[in-house]
N, CA, C and O atoms as a GROMACS GRO file, in nm:
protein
  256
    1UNK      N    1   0.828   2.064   2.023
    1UNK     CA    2   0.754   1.966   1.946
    1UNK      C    3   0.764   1.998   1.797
    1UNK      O    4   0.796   2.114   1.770
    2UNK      N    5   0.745   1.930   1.714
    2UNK     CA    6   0.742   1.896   1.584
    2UNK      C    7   0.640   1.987   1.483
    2UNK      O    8   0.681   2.029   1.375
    3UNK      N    9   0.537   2.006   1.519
    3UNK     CA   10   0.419   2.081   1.485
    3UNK      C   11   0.351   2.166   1.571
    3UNK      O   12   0.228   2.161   1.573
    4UNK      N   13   0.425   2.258   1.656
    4UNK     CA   14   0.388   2.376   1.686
    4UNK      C   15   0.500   2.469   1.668
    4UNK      O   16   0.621   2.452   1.680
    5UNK      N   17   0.417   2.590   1.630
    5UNK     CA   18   0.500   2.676   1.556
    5UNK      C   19   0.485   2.812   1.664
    5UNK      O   20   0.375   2.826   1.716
    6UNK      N   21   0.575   2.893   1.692
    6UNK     CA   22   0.610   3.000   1.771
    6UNK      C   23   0.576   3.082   1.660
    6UNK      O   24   0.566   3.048   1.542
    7UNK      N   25   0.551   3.248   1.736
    7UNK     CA   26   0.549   3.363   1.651
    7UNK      C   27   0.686   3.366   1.596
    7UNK      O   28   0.701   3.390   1.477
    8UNK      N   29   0.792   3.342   1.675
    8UNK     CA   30   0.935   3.387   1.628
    8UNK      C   31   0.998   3.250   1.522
    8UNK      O   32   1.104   3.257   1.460
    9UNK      N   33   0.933   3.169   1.521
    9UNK     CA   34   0.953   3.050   1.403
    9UNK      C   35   0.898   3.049   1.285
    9UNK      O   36   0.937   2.976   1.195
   10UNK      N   37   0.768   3.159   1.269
   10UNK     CA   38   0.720   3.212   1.164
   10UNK      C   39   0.753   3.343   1.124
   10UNK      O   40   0.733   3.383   1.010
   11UNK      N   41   0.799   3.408   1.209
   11UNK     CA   42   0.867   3.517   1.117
   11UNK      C   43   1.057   3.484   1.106
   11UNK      O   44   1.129   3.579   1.075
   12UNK      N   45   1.099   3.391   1.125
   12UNK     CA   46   1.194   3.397   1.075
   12UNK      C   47   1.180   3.279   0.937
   12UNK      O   48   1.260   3.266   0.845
   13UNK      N   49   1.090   3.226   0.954
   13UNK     CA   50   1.028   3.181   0.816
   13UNK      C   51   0.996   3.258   0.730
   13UNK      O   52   1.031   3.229   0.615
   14UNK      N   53   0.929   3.366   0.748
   14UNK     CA   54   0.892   3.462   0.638
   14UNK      C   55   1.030   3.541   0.612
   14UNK      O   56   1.048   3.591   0.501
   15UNK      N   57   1.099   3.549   0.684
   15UNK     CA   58   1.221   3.622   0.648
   15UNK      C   59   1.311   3.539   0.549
   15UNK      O   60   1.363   3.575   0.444
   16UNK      N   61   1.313   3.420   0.610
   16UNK     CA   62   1.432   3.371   0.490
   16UNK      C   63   1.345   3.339   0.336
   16UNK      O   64   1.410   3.323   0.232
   17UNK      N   65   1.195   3.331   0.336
   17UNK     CA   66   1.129   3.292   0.194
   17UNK      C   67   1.141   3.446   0.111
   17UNK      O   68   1.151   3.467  -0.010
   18UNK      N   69   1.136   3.577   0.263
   18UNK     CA   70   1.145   3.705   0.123
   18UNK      C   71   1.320   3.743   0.088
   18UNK      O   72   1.370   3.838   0.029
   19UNK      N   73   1.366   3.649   0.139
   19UNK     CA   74   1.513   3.637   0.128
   19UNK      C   75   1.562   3.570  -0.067
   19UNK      O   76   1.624   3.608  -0.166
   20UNK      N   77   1.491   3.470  -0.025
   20UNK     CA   78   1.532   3.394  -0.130
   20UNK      C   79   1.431   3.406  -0.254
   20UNK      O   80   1.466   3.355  -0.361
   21UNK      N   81   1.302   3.473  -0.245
   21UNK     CA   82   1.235   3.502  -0.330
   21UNK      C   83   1.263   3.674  -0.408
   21UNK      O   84   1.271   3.726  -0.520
   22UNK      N   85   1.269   3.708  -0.281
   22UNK     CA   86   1.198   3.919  -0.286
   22UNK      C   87   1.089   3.909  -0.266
   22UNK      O   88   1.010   3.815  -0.274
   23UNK      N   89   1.079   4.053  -0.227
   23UNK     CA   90   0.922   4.086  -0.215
   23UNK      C   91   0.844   4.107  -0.271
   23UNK      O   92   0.729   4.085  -0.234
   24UNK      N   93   0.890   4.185  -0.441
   24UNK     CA   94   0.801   4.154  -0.541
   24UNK      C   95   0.761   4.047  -0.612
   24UNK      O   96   0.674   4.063  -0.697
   25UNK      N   97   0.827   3.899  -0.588
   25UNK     CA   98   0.808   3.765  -0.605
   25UNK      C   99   0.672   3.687  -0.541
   25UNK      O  100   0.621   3.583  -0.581
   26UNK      N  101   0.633   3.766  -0.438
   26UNK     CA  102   0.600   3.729  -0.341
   26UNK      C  103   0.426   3.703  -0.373
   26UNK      O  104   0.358   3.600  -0.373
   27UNK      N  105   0.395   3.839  -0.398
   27UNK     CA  106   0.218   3.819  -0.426
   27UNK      C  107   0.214   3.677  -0.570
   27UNK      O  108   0.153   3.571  -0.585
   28UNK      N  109   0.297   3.740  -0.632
   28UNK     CA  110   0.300   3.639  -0.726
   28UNK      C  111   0.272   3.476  -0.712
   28UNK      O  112   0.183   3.407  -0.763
   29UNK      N  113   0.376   3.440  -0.625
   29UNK     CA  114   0.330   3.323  -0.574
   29UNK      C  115   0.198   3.309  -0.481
   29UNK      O  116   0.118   3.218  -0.504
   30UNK      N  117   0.173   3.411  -0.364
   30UNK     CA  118   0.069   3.372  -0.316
   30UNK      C  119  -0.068   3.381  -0.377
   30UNK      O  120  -0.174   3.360  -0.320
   31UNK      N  121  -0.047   3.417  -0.515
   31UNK     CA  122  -0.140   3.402  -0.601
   31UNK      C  123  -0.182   3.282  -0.696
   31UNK      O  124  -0.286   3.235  -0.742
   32UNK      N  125  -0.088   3.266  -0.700
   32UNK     CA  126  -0.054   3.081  -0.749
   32UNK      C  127  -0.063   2.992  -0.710
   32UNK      O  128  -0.093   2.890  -0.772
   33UNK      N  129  -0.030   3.006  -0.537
   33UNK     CA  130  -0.109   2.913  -0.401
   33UNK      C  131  -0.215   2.908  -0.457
   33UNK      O  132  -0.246   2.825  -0.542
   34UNK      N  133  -0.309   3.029  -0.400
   34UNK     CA  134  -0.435   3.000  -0.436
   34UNK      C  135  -0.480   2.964  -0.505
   34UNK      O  136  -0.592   2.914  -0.496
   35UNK      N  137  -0.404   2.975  -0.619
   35UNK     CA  138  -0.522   2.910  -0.731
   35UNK      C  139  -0.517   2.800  -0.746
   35UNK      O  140  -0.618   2.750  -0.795
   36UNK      N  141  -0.374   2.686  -0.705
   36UNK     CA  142  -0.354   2.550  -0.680
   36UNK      C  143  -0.496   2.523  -0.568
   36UNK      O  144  -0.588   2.453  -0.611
   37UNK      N  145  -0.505   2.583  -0.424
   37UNK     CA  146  -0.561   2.562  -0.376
   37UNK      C  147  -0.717   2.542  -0.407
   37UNK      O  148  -0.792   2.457  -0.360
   38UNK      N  149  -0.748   2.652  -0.507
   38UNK     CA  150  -0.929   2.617  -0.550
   38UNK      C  151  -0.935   2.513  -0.627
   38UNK      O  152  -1.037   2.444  -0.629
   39UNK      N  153  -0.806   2.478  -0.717
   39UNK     CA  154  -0.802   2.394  -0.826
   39UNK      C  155  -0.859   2.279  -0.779
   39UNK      O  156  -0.957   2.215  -0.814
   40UNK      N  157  -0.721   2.256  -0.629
   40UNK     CA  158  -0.755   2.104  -0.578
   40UNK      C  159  -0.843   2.090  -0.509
   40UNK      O  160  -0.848   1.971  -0.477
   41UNK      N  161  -0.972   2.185  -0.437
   41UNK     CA  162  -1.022   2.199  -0.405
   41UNK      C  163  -1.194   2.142  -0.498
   41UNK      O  164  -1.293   2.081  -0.458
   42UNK      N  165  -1.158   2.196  -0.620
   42UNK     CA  166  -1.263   2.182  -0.734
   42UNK      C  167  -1.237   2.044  -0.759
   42UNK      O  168  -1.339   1.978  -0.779
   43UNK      N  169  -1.105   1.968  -0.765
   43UNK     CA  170  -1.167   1.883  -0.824
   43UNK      C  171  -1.190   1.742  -0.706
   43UNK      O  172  -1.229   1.627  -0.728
   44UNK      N  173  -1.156   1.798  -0.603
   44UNK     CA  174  -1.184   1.725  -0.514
   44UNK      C  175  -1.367   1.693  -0.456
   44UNK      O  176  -1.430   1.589  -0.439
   45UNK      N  177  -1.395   1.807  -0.444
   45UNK     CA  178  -1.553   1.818  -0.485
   45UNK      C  179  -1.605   1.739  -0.587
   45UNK      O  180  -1.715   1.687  -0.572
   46UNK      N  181  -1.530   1.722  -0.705
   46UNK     CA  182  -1.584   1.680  -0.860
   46UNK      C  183  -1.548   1.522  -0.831
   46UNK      O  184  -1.614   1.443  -0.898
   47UNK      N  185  -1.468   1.476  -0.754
   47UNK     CA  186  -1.464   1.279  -0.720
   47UNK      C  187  -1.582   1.272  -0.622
   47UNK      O  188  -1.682   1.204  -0.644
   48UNK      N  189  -1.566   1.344  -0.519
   48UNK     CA  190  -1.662   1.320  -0.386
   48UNK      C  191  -1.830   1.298  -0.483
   48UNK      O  192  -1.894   1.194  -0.482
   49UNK      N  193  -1.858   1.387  -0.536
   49UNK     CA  194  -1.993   1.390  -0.673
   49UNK      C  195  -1.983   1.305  -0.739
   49UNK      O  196  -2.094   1.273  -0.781
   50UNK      N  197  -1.911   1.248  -0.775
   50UNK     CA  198  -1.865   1.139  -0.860
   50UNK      C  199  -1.894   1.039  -0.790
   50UNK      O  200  -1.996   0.978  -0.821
   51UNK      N  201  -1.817   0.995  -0.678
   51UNK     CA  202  -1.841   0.926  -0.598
   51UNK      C  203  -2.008   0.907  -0.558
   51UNK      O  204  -2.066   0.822  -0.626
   52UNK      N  205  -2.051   0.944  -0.504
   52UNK     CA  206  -2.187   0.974  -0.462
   52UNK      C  207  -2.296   0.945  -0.574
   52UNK      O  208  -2.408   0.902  -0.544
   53UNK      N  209  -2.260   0.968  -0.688
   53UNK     CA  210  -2.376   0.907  -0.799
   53UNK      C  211  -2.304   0.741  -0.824
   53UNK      O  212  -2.386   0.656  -0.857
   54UNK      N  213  -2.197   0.706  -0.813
   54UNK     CA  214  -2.186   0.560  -0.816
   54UNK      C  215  -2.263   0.507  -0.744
   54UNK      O  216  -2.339   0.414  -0.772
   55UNK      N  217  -2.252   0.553  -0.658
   55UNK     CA  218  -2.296   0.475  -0.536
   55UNK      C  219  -2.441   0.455  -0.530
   55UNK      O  220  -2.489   0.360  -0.468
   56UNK      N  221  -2.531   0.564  -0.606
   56UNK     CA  222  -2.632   0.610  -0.587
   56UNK      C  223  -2.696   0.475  -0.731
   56UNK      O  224  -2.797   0.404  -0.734
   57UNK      N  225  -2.580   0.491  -0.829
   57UNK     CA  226  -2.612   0.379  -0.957
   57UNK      C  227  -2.649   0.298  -0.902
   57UNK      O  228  -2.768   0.268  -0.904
   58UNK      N  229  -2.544   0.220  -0.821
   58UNK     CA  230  -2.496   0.073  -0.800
   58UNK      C  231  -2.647   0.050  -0.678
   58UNK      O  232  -2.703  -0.060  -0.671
   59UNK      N  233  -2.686   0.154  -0.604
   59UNK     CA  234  -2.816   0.104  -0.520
   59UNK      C  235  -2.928   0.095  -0.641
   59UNK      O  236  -2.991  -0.010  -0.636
   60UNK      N  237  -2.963   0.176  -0.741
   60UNK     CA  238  -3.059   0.195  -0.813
   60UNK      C  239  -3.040   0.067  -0.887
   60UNK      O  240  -3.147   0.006  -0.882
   61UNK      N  241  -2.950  -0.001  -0.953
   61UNK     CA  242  -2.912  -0.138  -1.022
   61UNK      C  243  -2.963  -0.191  -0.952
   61UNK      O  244  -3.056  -0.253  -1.003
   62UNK      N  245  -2.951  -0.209  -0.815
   62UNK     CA  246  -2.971  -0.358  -0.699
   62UNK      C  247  -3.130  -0.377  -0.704
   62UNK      O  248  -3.190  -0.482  -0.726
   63UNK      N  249  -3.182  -0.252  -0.678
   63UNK     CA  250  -3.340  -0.262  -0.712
   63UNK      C  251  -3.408  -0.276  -0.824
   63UNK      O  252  -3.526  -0.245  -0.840
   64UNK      N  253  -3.327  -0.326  -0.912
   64UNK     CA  254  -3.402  -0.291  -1.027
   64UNK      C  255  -3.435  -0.468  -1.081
   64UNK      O  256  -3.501  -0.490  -1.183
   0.00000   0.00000   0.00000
């Protein structure tokens, strides 16, 4: 199937990325993941809040 992954399909994944990177390349980027990851993470939080006081306007308008 398409989206299941074997132990032996992930380490020959990790083999060809410290292939084409190195291994001292390596933290580097998975450090850079992460920080993409909190980024989009933050500002995804920051629409959902966003979101949620519109919404919260647009009821407070209706009653008013």
């Amino acid at each position: 199937m398409l989206g299941s992954f074997g132990a032996t399909e992930l380490i020959i994944i990790l083999v060809i990325v410290m292939v084409l990177f190195g291994a001292k390349r390596l933290p580097e980027l998975a450090k850079g993941l992460g920080q993409g990851i909190t980024e989009f993470k933050k500002a995804s939080n920051k629409d959902s809040g966003d979101e949620k006081q519109e919404s919260s306007r647009a009821n407070t308008s209706k009653d008013a």
